[in-house]
Structures are given as C-alpha cells and as structure tokens.
C-alpha positions as CSV (number, residue, x, y, z in Angstrom):
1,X,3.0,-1.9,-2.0
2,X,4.2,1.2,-0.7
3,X,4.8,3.1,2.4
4,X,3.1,5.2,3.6
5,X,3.2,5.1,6.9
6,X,0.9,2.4,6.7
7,X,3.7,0.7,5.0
8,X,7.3,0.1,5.5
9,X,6.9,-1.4,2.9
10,X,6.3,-2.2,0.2
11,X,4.5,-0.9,-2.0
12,X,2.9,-3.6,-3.7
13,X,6.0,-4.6,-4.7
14,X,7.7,-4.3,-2.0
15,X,5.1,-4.4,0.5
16,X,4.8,-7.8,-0.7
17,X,7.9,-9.1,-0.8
18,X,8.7,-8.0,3.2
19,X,7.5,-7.4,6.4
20,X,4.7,-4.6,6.4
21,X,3.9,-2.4,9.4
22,X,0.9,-1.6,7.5
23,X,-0.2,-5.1,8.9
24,X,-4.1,-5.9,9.3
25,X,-5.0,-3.3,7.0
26,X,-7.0,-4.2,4.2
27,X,-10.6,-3.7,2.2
28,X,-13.9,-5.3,2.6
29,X,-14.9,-8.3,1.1
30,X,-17.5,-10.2,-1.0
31,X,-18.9,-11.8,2.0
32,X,-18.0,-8.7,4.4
33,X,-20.0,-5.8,4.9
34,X,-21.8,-4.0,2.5
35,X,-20.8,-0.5,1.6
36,X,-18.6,-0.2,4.7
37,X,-21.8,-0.3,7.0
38,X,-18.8,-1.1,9.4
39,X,-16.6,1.6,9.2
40,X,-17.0,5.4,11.4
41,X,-18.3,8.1,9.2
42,X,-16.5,11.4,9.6
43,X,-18.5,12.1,12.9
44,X,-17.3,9.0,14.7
45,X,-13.5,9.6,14.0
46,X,-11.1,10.1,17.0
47,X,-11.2,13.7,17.7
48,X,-14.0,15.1,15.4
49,X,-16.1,16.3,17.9
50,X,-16.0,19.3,19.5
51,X,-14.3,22.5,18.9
52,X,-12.5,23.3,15.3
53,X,-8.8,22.7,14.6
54,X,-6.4,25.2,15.7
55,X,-3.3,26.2,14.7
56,X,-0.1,25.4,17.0
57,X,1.4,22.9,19.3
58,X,3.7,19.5,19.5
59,X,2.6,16.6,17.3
60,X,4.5,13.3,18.9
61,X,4.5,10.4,16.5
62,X,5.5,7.3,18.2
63,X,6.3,4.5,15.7
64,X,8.2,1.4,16.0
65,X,9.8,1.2,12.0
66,X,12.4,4.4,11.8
67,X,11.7,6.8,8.4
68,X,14.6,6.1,7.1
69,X,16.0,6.7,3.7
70,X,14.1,9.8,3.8
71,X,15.1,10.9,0.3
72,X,12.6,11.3,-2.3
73,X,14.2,9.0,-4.7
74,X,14.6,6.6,-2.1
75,X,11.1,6.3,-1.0
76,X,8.4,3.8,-1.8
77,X,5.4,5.7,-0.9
78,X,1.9,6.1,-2.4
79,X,0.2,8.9,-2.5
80,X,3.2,11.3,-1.3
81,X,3.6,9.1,1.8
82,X,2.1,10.1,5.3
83,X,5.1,11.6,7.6
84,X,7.4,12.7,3.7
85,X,4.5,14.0,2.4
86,X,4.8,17.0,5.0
87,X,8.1,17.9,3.1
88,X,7.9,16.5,-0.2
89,X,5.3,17.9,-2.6
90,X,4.3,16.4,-5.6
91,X,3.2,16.3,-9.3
92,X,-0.1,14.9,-7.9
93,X,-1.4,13.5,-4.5
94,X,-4.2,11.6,-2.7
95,X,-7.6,13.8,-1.9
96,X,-7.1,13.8,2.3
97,X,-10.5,13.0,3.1
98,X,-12.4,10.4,4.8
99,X,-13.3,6.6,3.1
100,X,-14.3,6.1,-0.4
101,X,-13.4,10.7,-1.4
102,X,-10.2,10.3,-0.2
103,X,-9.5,7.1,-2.7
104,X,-8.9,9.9,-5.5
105,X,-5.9,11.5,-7.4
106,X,-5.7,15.6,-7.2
107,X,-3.2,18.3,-8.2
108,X,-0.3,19.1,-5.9
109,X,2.2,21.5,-7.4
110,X,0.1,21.0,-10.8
111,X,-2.7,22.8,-11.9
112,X,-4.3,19.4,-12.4
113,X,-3.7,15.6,-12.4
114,X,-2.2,15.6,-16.0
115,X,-3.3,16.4,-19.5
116,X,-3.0,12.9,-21.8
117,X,-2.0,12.8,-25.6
118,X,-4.9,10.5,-27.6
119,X,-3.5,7.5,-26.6
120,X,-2.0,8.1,-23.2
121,X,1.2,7.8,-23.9
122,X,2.1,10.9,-23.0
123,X,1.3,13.5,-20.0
124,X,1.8,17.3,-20.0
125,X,1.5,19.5,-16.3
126,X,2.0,22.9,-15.4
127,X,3.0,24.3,-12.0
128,X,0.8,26.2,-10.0
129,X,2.0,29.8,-9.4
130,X,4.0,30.7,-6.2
131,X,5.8,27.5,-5.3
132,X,8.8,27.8,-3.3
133,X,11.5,25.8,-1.4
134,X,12.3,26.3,2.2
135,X,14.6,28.9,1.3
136,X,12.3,30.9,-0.8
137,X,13.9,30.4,-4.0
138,X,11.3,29.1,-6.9
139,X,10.3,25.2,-7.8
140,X,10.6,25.1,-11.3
141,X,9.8,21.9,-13.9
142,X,13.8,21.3,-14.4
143,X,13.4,20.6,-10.4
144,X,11.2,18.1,-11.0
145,X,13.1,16.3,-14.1
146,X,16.1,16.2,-12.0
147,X,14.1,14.4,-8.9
148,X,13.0,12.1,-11.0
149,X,16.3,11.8,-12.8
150,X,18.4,11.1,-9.5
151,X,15.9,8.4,-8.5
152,X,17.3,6.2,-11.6
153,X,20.8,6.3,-9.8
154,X,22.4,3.0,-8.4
155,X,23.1,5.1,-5.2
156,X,19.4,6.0,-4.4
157,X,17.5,2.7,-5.4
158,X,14.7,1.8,-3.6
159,X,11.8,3.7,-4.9
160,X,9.1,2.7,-7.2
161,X,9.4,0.8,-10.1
162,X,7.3,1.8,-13.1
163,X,9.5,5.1,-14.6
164,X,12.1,3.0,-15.4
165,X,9.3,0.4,-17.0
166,X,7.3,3.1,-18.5
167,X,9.5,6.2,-19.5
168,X,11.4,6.1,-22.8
169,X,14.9,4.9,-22.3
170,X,13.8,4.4,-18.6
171,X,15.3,0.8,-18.6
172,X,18.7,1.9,-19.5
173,X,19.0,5.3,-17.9
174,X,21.7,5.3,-14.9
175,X,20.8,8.6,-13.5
176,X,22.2,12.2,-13.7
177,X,25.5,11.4,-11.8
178,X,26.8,9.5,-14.8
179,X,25.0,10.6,-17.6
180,X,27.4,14.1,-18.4
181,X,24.7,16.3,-18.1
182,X,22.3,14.9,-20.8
183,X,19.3,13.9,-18.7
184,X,16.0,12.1,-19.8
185,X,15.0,12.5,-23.0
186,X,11.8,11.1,-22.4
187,X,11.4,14.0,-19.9
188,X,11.2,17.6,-21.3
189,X,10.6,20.8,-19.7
190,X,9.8,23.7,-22.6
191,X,9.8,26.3,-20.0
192,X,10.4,26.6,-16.0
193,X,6.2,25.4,-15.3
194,X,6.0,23.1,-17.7
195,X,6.5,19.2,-17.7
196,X,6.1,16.5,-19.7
197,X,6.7,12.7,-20.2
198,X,7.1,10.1,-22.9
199,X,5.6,6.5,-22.2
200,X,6.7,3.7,-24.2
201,X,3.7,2.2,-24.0
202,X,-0.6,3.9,-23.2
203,X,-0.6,4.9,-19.2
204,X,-4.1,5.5,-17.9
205,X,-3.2,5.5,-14.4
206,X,-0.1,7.8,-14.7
207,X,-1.7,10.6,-12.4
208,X,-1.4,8.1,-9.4
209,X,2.4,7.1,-10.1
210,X,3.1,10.9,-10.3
211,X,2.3,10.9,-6.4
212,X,5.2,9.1,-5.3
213,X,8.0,10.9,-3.8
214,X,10.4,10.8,-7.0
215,X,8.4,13.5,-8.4
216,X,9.4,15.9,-5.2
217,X,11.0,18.5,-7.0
218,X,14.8,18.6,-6.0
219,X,16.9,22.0,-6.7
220,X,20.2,20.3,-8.2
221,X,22.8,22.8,-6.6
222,X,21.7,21.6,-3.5
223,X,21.9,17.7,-4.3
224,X,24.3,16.0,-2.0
225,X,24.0,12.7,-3.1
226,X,23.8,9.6,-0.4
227,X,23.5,12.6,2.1
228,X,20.9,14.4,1.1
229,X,18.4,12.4,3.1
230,X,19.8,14.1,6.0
231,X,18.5,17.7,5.1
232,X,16.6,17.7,1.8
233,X,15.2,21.0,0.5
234,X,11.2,21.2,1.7
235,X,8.8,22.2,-0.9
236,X,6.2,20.9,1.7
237,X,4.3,22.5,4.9
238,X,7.4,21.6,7.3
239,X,11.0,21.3,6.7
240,X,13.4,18.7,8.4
241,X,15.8,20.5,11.4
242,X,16.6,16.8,13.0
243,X,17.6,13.4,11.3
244,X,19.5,10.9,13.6
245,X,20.6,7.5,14.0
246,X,18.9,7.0,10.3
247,X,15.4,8.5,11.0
248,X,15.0,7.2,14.3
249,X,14.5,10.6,15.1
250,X,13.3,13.1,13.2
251,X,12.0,16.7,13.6
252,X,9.9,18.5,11.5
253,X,9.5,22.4,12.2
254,X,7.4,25.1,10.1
255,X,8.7,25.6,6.2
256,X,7.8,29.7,6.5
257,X,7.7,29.6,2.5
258,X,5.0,27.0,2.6
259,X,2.3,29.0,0.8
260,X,-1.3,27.2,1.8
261,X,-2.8,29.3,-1.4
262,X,-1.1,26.7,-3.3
263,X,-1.7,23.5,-1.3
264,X,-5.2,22.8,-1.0
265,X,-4.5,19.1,0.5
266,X,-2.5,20.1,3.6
267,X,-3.8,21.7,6.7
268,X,-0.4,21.7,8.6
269,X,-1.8,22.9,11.9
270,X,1.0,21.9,14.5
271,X,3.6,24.4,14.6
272,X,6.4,21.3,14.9
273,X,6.0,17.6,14.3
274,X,8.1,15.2,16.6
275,X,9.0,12.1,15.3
276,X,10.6,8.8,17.6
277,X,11.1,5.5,16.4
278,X,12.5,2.2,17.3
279,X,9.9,1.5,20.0
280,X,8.5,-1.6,20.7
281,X,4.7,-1.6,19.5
282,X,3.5,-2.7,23.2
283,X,5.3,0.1,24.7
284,X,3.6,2.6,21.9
285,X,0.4,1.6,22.7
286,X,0.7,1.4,26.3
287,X,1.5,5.3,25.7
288,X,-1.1,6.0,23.6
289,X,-3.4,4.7,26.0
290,X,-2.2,5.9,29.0
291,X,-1.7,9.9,26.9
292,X,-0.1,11.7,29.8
293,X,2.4,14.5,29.0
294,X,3.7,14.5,25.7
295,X,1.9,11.9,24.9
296,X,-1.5,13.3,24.6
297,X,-0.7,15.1,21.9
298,X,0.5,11.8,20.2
299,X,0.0,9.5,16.7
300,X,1.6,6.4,15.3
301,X,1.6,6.0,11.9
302,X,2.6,2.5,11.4
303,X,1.8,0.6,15.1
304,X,-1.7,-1.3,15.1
305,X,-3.6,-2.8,17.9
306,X,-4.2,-6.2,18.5
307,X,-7.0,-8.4,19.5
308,X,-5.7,-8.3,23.4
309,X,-5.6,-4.9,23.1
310,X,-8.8,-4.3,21.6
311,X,-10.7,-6.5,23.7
312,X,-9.2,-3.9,26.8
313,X,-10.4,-1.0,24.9
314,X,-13.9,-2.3,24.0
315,X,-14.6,-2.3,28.0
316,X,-13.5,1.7,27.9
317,X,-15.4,4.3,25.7
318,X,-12.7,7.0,26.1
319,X,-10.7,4.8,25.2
320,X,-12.8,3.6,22.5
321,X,-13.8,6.9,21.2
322,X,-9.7,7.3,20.1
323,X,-9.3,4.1,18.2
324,X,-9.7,5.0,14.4
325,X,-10.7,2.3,11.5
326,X,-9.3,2.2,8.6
327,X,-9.2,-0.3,5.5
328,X,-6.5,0.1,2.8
329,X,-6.2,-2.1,-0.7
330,X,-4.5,-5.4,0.5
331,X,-5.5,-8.7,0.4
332,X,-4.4,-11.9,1.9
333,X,-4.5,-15.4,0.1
334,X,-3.3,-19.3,-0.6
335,X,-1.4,-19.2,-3.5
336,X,-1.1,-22.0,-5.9
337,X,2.0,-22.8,-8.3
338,X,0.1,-25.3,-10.7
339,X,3.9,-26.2,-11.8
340,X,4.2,-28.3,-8.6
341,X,1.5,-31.5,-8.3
342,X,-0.9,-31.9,-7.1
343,X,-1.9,-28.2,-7.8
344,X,-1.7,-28.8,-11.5
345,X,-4.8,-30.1,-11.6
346,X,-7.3,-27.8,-11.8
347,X,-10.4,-29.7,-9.5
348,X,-7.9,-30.1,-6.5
349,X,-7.2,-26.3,-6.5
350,X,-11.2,-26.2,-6.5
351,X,-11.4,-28.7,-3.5
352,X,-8.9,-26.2,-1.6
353,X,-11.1,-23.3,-2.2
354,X,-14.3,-25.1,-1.1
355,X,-12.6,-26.7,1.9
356,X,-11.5,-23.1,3.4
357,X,-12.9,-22.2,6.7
358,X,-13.2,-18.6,6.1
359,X,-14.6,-17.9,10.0
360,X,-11.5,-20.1,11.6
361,X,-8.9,-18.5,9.3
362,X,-10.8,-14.8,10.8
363,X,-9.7,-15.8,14.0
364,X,-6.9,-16.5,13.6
365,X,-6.1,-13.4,11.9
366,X,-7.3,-11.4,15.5
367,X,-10.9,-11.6,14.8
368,X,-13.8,-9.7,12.8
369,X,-12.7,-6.3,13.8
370,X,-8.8,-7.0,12.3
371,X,-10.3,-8.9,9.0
372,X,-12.8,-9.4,7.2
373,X,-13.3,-13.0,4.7
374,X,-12.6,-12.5,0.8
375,X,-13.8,-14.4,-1.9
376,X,-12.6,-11.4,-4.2
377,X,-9.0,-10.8,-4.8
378,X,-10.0,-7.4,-5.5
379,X,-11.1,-5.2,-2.3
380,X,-14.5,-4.6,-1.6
381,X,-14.0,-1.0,-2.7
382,X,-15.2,1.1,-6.1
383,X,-11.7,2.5,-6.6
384,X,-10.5,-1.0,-7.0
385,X,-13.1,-1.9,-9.4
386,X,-14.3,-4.8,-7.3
387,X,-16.8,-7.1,-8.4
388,X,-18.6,-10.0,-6.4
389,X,-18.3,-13.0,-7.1
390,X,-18.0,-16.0,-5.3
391,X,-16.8,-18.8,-7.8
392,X,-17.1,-21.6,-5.3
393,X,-19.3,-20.8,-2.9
394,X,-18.9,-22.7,0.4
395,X,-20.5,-20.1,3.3
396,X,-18.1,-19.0,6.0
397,X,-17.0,-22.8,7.6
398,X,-16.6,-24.2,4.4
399,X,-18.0,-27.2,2.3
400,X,-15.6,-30.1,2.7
401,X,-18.5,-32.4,1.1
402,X,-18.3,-30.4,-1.8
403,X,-14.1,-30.6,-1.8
404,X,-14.4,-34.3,-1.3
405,X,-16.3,-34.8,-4.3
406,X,-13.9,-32.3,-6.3
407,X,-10.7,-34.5,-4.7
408,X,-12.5,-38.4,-6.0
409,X,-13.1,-36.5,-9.8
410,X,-9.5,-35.4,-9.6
411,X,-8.2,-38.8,-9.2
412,X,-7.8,-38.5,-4.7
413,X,-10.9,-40.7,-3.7
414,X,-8.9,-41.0,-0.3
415,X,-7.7,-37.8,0.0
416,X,-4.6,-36.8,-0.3
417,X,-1.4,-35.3,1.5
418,X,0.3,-32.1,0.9
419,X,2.5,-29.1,2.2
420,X,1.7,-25.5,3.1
421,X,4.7,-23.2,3.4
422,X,4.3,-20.6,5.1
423,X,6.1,-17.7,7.5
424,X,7.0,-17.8,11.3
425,X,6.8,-14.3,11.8
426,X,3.7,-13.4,14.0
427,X,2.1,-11.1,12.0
428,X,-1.2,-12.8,11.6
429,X,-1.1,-12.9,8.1
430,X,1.4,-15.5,6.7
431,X,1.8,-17.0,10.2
432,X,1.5,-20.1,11.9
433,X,-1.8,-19.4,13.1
434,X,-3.3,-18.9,9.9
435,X,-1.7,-21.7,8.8
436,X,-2.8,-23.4,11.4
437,X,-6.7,-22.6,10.4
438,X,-5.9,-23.9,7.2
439,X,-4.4,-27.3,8.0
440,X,-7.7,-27.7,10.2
441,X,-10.1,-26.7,7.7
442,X,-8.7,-29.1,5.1
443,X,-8.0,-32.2,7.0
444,X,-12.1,-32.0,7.1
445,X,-12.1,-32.5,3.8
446,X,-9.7,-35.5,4.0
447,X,-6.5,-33.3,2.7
448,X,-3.8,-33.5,5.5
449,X,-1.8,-30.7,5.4
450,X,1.8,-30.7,6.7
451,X,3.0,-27.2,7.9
452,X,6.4,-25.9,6.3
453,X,7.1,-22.6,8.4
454,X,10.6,-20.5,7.5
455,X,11.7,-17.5,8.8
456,X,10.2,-14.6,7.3
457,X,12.9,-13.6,5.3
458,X,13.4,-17.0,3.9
459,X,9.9,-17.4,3.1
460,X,10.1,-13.9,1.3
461,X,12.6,-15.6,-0.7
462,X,11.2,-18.5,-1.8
463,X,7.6,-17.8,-2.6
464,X,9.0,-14.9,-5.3
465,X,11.6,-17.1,-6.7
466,X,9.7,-18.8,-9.8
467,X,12.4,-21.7,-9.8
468,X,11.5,-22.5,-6.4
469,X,8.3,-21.3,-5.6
470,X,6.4,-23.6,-3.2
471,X,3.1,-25.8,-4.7
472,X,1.3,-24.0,-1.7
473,X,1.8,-21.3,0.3
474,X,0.3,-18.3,2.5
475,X,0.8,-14.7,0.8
476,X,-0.4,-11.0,0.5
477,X,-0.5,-8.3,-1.7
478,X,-0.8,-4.2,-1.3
479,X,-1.9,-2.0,-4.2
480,X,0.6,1.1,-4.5
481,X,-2.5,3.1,-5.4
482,X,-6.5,2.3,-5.0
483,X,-6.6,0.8,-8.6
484,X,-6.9,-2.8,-10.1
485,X,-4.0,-2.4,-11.8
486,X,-1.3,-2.8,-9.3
487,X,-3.4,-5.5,-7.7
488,X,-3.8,-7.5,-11.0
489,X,-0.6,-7.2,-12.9
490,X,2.1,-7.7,-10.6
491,X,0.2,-11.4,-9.9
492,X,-1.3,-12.7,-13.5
493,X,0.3,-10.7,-15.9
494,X,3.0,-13.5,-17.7
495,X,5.2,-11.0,-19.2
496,X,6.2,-9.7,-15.1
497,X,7.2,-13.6,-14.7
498,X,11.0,-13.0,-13.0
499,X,12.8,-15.9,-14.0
500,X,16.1,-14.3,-11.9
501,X,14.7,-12.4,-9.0
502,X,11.7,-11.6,-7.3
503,X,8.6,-13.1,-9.3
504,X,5.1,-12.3,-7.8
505,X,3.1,-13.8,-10.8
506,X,3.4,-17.1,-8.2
507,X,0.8,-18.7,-10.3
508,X,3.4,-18.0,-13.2
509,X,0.5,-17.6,-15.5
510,X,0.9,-16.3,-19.0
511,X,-2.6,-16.1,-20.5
512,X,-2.6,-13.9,-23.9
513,X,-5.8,-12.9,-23.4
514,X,-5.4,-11.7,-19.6
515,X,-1.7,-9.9,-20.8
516,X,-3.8,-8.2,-23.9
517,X,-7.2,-7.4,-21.3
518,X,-4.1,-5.6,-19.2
519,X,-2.8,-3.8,-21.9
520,X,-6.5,-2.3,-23.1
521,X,-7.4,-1.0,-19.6
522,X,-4.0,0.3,-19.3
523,X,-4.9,2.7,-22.2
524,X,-8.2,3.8,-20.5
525,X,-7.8,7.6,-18.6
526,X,-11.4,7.1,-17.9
527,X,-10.9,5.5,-14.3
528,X,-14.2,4.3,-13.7
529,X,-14.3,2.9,-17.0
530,X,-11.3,1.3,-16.3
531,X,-12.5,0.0,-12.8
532,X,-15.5,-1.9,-14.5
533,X,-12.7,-3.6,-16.6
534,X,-10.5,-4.7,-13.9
535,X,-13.6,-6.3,-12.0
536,X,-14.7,-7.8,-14.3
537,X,-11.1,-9.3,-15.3
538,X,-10.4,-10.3,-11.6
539,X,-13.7,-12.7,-11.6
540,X,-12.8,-13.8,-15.0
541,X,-9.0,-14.9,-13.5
542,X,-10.9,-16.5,-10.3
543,X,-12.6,-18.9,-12.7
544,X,-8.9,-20.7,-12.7
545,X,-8.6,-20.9,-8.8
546,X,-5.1,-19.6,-8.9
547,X,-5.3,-18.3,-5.5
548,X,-7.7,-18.7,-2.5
549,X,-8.4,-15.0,-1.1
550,X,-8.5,-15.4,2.7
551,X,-9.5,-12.0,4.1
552,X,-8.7,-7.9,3.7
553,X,-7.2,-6.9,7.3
554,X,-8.0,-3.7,8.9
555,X,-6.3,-0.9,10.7
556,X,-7.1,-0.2,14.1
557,X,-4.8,2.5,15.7
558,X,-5.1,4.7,19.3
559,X,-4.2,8.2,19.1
560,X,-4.0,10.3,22.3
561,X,-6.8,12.2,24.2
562,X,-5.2,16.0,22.4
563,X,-5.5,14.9,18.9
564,X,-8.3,16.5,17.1
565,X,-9.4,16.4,13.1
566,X,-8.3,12.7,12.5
567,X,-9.3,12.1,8.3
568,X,-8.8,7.6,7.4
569,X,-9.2,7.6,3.5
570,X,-9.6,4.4,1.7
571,X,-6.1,5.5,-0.1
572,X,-3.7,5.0,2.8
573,X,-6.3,3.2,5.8
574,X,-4.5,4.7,8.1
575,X,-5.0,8.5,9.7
576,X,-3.5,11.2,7.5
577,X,-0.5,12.7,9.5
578,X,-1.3,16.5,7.2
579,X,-4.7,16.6,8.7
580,X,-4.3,16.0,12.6
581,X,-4.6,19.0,15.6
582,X,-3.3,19.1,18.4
583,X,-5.0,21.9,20.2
C-alpha cells in the first residue's frame, strides 16, 4: 500500500506489512451502502460553499508521521503522493476530483497516460512542452530514466516494487552509482521528450505504476545521493526551502517556473505550504477543532478522528460541516493458513465465515461511520472491479447454527478450540478489540477462541513469514492504486509466495488457474475490461474461504474553519493537499 498521505505506509506492500496512518480508511462493502448513498457529494465537502478559491495565504498541515525520506526514489506513494506530489511531477497522476472521477489515471508531464505496443509489453510517452525545474532549466526524458535509475540503488531503497519485477534486467540492475554510466537498457530515450520502457512480461496497468514518485524526473548534475532528500530539484507547483529533523518540518514555498499551462491536475492556490509533524493525533485534532490563529488555515493529511471524537462533533454542525469522508481501497480480514490444522479443512474455514458477527466486529472497529462490513475482498468500488457476492451468507450477527452444522460435517460435533493471533497496537483494525469481537462471535458457535496478541511489530513479522505464519490471524491489505490487481496478486498469486522474507500470499495458495487468470488480465489495457475480470476472479477465490473479509474502514478528518475547495477521491480517501484554499 502506499503513502500518500493517507499512508505511511505502505503501499499495499508496505502498507500491509506496518503501521498505517491511513487507518480506517477503506471502500464500501457487499452488505454496505449502495453506490456510496453514504458518502458527501461535492456540495457537502468541508469548505465548498461559498465564495471561489483564491489565490494566496499559509496552508498549515498538522500531522503526527514526519515526511521523511522525501526523495522520489525513496517514496512509496500512489498516485504522486499527497504532500510530494506538490514537488514531484510525474509520468502520470491520479484525476484530483471528488469520489468514483478522481479513481482515474491522467497525463502529468506526458501528453497522455502511455501508448502500448500489441501486447503491452511496452509503453512509449512524450513530454508535454514547457516543463521546467525550479531553476528554469528544461525536464527532459534522460531526467526521467535517471529518476527511475537512482531508485534501483541500495542507498535509496524503499520505493515501490514492480520496476525491478517488471522492467528488463530490472531484477539485477544496482542503480546508476555503480553501473559506469551504462543505465537501463530496458529504458530508452530516442530524443530529450521521448520515453520508453521494456516489460518482461504484458502490463495493462502500467499508467498507474508510472504515478509513483520514481518517475519524478531528477536532473543528474544536481543528484546528491543520500542527501538529496534535503533539497531535491522541484518540477512541481512548490519547491522545498525547509527540511529538518528528517521531515518533521518541512516548508514548501512557490516554484516561480511552475507553469499551470502544463499541469492541468494542480491548483496550487497557497502562496506557501507549512508542514509540522511529530504531534500527537489528540493534540492535532484538538487544533483542528479549536482553528484559532494559524490553525484556521489548517489540514492533516494522515491524522483521523475517532469514535469519541466524532460523537463530540455530531452534537456541533460547524464542526460537522468541516469533517470530510473519504473511502480509499483497503480491506480488513481473518486470514487462514490451511497449512496449520484445523484450517486445512475446508468446512471449518466455512464455519468461521458463517460464525462472524459482522455488526459486533463494526463496533469494535469505532462504529458505522469508521467501517463498513465486507463480504467482498474487493472494495465496493467500480475501479476495483468489485463484484457482490456473499458466498456464505449469515446477515450481519451471524449464523452460528449454520457454523455448527459446518463444524459436526468437519469431524468437531463438540466444537472445537483454537488460536487467533493478532496485534496489540490500538489501531482498530488488527487490535484486541476486534479480536475481541471475534472470540465472542465464535464461542456462539461452540469454537472457543484463545487470543494470541504481539506487539505490532512482531505480529508484522510473523503473519508474512510463510514458515511461521499463524493458522489464524487478523490482517489488512491497501491497493497501491484503485485496481484489482494489487489487491488480488500480492494475496493469491503462488508465484509471490516468499519463502525468505515477507510473504503476503498468507493463504500460500498456488492455484494454476488463478496464477494464469492473473496473467490474462495483466495483458488487458482495457481497464474496465479488466475490472470485470478481477471481480469476477475475487468471487471465484472466495469460493475457497481463504480469508474472512471483516469490513472497509473509512476516513474521517477535520480541517479548519479557512480551508476552502476540499476534493476526497476514491484514489487516495483522504482530501487532496493540490486542491485546498485558504482564503
């Protein structure tokens, strides 16, 4: 999962395997609302009413995780990222407007989101006229190779994945520091606007990976390494005059060569962005709420509210009228690991997912305005290709009859006993109250459940290590863009089983027909096509009870009583830092 803002994390990948800020964020579900009947239209946003945006001002952001590693190779980010994308442009980007729009891939420094060969394995772009770096000199497609190039070096790990996995001679490319000058083959550049890559295998979805930071074009003569992070070379809206104490603070002023002719995604209104980090999310919304000075003019991109909270602000329309809604692709589930008994036996996975208490686990995740109940592992949202289905259908308390029956044909007639690992974190997701829901729920249906909690970076490390990978266990998963793809593969695909590292296939399932169903949407450029595909592949993989998908959190986050022209897309779920006013 990546970070956007939303995310410290992760991106699906990583996302999942740590501590998100992007917490109770998430899609509807089968048995949530229809066609986001919940959700604010444009109208109903914090700070759409009233007079048009304006041009000037202070934007505070007050966030508790600091930005750092704020180099483009170093960044895990989808879509460009909310707070780098105001200084890192890209190949391609996310469409900044509200809900389902704003789930869509456009041009950034291209003139489009990518020409494909016949079978997609490789993508040509051009770059728009006019493009220039906070000193004024050009952008050209050899500053582009590079940024990519650098992000292959040992030095600046920590970005995205799927170059290395995709690009030819990706897998064993060390970067440009120790490759004598030679570069990418699999990355050519035939003149200073044009680009093009090489897949080693077909690449529908390659316009969405080409939003990520590593495509920020960076001028090699000004590449300092491990330092750059501290003043890399804009190409965006704003350029960085303040990095300290690792991101903690971070100020953005006006890049003067910005050109908005060429940036049709960015509005850029403040004349300076002001970032502070490190706080305690208690303290930020106490701020927000209370919006005096500085603060009025103030955002958080990555600091939620919580039922307490809420249930203060639902007694308070002003301060009602500044919480925005958002839902972003994530989903949170039991996994299984059929490896371990009793969970190798198919009917007592079946007897889990009947026995679920869908409205008690709700609670326990901060209510139905933080999360709404899943039967889908797939969001409730056409960019993910979801498709309802509800493969055993037990209403929202459950059906611990039907589980009981399930539990005698399995070879339990008096129930049985076992162990749900899980984190002690309290994030409301992988918690002990959500574990708590579960244990409750089940013991109804005659299965006692004894609670294994570990601290949260334990439980990271076991539940993706595939030799050691509890029988049951709480987990989540982010999509790095609004696709099926990096929803589905990371979890069922067998040929991403990790033997030594982190493995997120916990079901450790290696179906030939699922790997050769990933492969054939893979090839598809046609997105909705594709999204029919993966819909129809995630209810074919429920069939197996694998996993038990709990519920899709959702973002709720204050801003303060200035901000003006606040756009939530289903992309990022979160309020898009390029859009916001301040006057």
């Amino acid at each position: 999962m990546p970070s956007f803002g939303p995310a410290s994390p992760h991106t699906a990948r990583r996302v999942a395997a740590i501590a998100v800020s992007l917490v109770l964020a998430g899609g509807a579900a089968a048995c949530g609302p229809k066609d986001g009947a919940d959700r604010a239209g444009a109208g109903d946003r914090p700070g759409a009413a009233g007079a048009a945006p304006q041009s000037g001002g202070t934007l505070t952001v007050l966030n508790s995780e600091p930005q750092s590693d704020f180099d483009p190779a170093r960044l895990y980010t989808s879509g460009g990222g909310n707070v780098p994308s105001l200084v890192f442009r890209t190949l391609t980007t996310r469409n900044r407007e509200d809900g389902a729009a704003g789930a869509k891939v456009v041009p950034d420094l291209a003139t489009d989101t990518g020409k494909p060969n016949a079978d997609a394995t490789e993508w040509t772009y051009t770059l728009k006229d006019g493009l220039k770096y906070e000193d004024g000199s050009p952008i050209t497609s050899a500053d582009i190779k590079y940024g990519i190039e650098r992000s292959f070096a040992a030095e600046l790990s920590g970005g995205a994945p799927y170059l290395r996995d995709w690009l030819v001679g990706g897998e064993s490319y060390e970067g440009p520091y120790k490759d004598g000058g030679k570069g990418l083959d699999s990355i050519v550049v035939p003149d200073p606007k044009t680009i093009v890559f090489k897949l080693r295998k077909p690449e529908g979805e390659f316009p969405f990976v080409a939003t990520q930071t590593q495509f920020a074009p960076v001028p090699k003569a000004k590449d300092t390494g491990a330092t750059y992070e501290e003043h890399p070379v804009s190409s965006g809206p704003y350029k960085v005059v303040k990095n300290e104490n690792d991101g903690e603070t971070l100020t953005l002023e006006r890049n003067e060569h910005w050109d908005p002719k060429t940036d049709e995604e960015r509005k850029a209104y403040p004349d300076k962005i002001d970032v502070r980090s490190g706080l305690d999310s208690a303290v930020i919304n106490q701020r927000l709420t209370t919006s005096s000075g500085p603060d009025s003019a103030a955002i958080t991109t990555d600091t939620n509210l919580g039922p307490a909270e809420l249930a203060q602000i639902g007694s308070n329309k002003e301060l009602e009228g500044r919480v925005g809604t958002g839902h972003f692709g994530y989903v949170n589930y039991l996994a299984f690991n059929p490896k371990v008994a009793p969970f190798d036996n198919p009917k007592v996975r079946q007897a889990v997912s009947y026995a679920i208490n869908r409205t008690s686990v709700i609670n326990a995740a901060g209510g139905s305005a933080l999360a709404e109940p899943a039967t889908t592992f797939l969001p409730e949202r056409e960019a993910f290709g979801f498709a309802p289905y509800d493969h055993f259908p037990a209403g929202r308390s459950g059906d611990p009859a039907k589980a009981k029956e399930l539990l005698k044909e399995a070879g339990f007639p008096d129930g049985l006993t076992i162990t749900l690992t899980h984190s002690t974190a309290q994030n409301r997701q992988t918690s002990p109250e959500v574990a708590t829901a579960v244990q409750q729920a089940l013991a109804a249906a005659g299965i006692t459940v004894k609670l294994e909690g570990l601290e949260n970076n334990a439980f990271n490390e076991r539940r993706w290590d595939a030799e050691n990978t509890p029988g049951f266990f709480l987990s989540r998963w982010g999509a790095d863009w609004p696709s099926g793809g990096p929803f589905l593969a990371p979890i069922f695909d067998g040929r991403q089983i990790v033997a030594n590292g982190s493995n997120y296939n916990h079901a450790q399932l290696d179906d030939p027909a699922v790997n050769a169903e990933i492969d054939e949407i893979a090839k598809l450029t046609d997105l909705a096509a594709a999204g029919k595909r993966w819909g129809a592949l995630d209810k074919k993989i429920g069939e197996q009870a694998l996993a038990v998908p709990l519920f899709h959190p959702v973002y709720k986050r204050l801003v303060g009583k200035d901000v003006k022209n606040v756009v939530i897309s289903d992309w990022t779920g979160v309020l898009d830092i390029s859009q916001v006013s301040v006057k």
